[in-house]
N, C-alpha and C positions, 0 to 999 in steps of 0.2 A: 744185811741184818746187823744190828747193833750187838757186841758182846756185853751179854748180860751177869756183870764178874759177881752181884750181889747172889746169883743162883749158884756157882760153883762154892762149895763150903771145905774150906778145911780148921779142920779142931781137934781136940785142944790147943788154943794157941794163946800162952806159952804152953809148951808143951815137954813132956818125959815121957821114955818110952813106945809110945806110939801114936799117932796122929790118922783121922779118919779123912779121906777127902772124896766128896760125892760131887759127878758132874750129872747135869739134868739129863734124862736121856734123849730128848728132843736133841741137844747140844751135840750128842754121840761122843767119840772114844777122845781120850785129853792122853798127852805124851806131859810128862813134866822130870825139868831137870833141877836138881838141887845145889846149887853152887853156896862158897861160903862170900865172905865180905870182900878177898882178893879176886874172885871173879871164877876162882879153881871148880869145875865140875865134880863137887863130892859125888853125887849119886845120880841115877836116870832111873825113871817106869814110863813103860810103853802101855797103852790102852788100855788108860784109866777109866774105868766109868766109876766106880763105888770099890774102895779099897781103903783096906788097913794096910800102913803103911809101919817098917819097923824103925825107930831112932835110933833103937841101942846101942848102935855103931859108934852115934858120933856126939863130940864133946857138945859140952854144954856154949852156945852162943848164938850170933846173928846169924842166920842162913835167907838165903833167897831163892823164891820156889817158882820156878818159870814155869807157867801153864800154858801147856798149844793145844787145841781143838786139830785132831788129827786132817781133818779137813783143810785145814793152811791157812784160814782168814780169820784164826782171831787167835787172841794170846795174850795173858793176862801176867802180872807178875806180883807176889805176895811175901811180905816178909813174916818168916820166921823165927820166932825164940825158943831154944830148946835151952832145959834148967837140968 
């Protein structure tokens, strides 16, 4: 099965405060890690399907939001701007 990254959405992006990210439910549960531009694991959520996600934590910059399909065969990767 092809991963289909245009169905998983996350938004506002850029983004403040909070960001929404829905994976299809056909796709099932996504584990995603946030790291910044050195590579450093800022944050992790485990079994994502539709969730508000909080920012507030962290500065304003480039972040990278690695998406896995708890199933192990696909994984998508998205960059983030938070303001």
């Amino acid at each position: 099965m092809l991963f289909r990254s245009a169905e998983v959405s996350i938004y506002p992006n850029p983004a403040r405060g909070n960001i929404f990210i829905s994976v299809p439910v056909d796709m099932g549960l996504a584990d995603i890690v946030m790291v910044d531009l050195s590579g450093k694991i800022i944050r992790q959520w485990n079994g994502v399907a539709q969730q508000t996600l909080s920012l507030e934590p962290f500065s304003p910059g480039v972040y990278i939001m690695k998406i896995k399909l708890q199933n192990g065969l696909q994984e998508m990767i998205r960059k983030l701007v938070v303001y």
